[in-house]
C-alpha positions in Angstrom: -12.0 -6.9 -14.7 -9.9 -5.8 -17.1 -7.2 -7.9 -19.3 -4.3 -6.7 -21.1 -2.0 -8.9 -23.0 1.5 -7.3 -23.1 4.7 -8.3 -25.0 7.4 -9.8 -23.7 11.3 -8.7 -23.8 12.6 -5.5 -22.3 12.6 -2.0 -23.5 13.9 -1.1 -26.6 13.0 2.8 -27.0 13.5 5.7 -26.4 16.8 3.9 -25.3 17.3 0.0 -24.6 16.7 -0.6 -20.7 17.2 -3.9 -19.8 15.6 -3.5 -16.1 12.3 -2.2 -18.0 9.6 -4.1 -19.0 8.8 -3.3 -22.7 5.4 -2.0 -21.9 3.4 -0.3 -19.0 0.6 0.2 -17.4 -1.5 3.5 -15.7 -4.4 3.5 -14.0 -6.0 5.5 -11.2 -8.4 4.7 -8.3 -11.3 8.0 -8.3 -13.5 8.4 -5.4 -13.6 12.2 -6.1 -16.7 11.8 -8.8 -18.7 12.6 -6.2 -18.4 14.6 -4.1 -19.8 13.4 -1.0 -17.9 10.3 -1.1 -15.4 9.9 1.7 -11.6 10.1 1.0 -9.7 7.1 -0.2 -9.7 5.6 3.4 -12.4 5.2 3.4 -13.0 2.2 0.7 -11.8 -1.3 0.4 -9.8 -1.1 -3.0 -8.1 -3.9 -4.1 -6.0 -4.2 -7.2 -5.0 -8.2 -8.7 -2.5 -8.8 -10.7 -2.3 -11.7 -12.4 1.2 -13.4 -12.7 0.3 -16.4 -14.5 1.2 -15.9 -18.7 -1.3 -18.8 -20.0 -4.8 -18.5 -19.5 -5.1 -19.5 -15.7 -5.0 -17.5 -13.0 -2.4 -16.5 -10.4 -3.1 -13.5 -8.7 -1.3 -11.4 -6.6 -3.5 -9.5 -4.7 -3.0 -6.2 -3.7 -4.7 -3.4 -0.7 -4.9 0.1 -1.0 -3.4 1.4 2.2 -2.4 4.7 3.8 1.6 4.5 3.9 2.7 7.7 5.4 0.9 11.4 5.8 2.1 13.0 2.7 5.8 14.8 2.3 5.5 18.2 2.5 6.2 19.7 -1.1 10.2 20.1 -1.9 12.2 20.6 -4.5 13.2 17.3 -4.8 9.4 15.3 -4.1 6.2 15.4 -6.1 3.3 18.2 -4.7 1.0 15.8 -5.2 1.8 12.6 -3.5 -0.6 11.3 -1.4 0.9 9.0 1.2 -1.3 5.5 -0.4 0.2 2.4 -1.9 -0.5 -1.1 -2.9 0.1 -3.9 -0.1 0.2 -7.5 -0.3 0.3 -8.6 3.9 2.5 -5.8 5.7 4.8 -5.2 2.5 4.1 -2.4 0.0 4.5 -3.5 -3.5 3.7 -0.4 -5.5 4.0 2.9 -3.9 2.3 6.1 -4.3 3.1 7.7 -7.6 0.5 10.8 -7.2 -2.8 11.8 -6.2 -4.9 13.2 -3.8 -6.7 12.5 -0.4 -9.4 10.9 -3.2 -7.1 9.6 -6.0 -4.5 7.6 -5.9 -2.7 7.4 -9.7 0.0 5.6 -10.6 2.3 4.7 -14.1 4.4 1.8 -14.2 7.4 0.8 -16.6 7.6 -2.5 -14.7 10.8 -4.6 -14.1 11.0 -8.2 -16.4 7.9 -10.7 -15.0 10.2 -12.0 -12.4 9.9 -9.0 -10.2 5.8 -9.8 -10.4 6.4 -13.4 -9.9 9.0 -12.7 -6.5 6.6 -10.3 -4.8 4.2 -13.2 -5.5 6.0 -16.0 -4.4 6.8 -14.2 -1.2 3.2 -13.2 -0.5 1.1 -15.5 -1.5 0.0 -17.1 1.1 -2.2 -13.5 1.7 
């Protein structure tokens, strides 16, 4: 478990962005440290966001899942995507950013809370 308080407002620099967040978050999901472990298929990750600002919990909980088989590299696309994303039921709430058939790696300058607290409200029930 990890917690991470963040500010609230919008961003302000490099330049003011009212439909960013005023912080953001990266993290990555490695199953490559060994190399005998099977590709990211192959686990049951689960990522939980908590949507609740005091110090109770409301979390909307989220499944690795394969989306697609990844784009073949163009100029316009990433090499490196690798077809996973973050579900909540049938609806995918953060998609691949990059990675490989063993990481999946994302970065996030996240809409206002309200864009949290939507997704949530439409898929809690999961």
């Amino acid at each position: 478990m990890v917690h991470i308080e963040v500010p609230a407002g919008s961003q302000t620099t490099p330049a003011p962005n009212a439909n960013r967040a005023a912080w953001n978050f990266t993290y990555s999901y490695d199953v490559a440290l060994n190399s005998t472990n099977p590709m990211l298929d192959g686990w049951d990750a689960e990522l939980w966001v908590d949507l609740d600002p005091s110090e109770k919990t409301k979390y909307l909980k989220l499944k690795l899942a394969k989306l697609t088989s990844p784009p073949p590299a163009t100029p316009c696309l990433e090499p490196d995507l690798n077809g996973y994303g973050w579900k909540s039921g049938n609806t995918v709430v953060i998609a691949d950013d990059e990675g490989t058939d063993h990481v999946t790696q994302n970065s996030h300058f996240l809409p206002q809370p309200d864009r949290w607290g939507s997704e949530y409200a439409r898929h809690s029930a999961v």
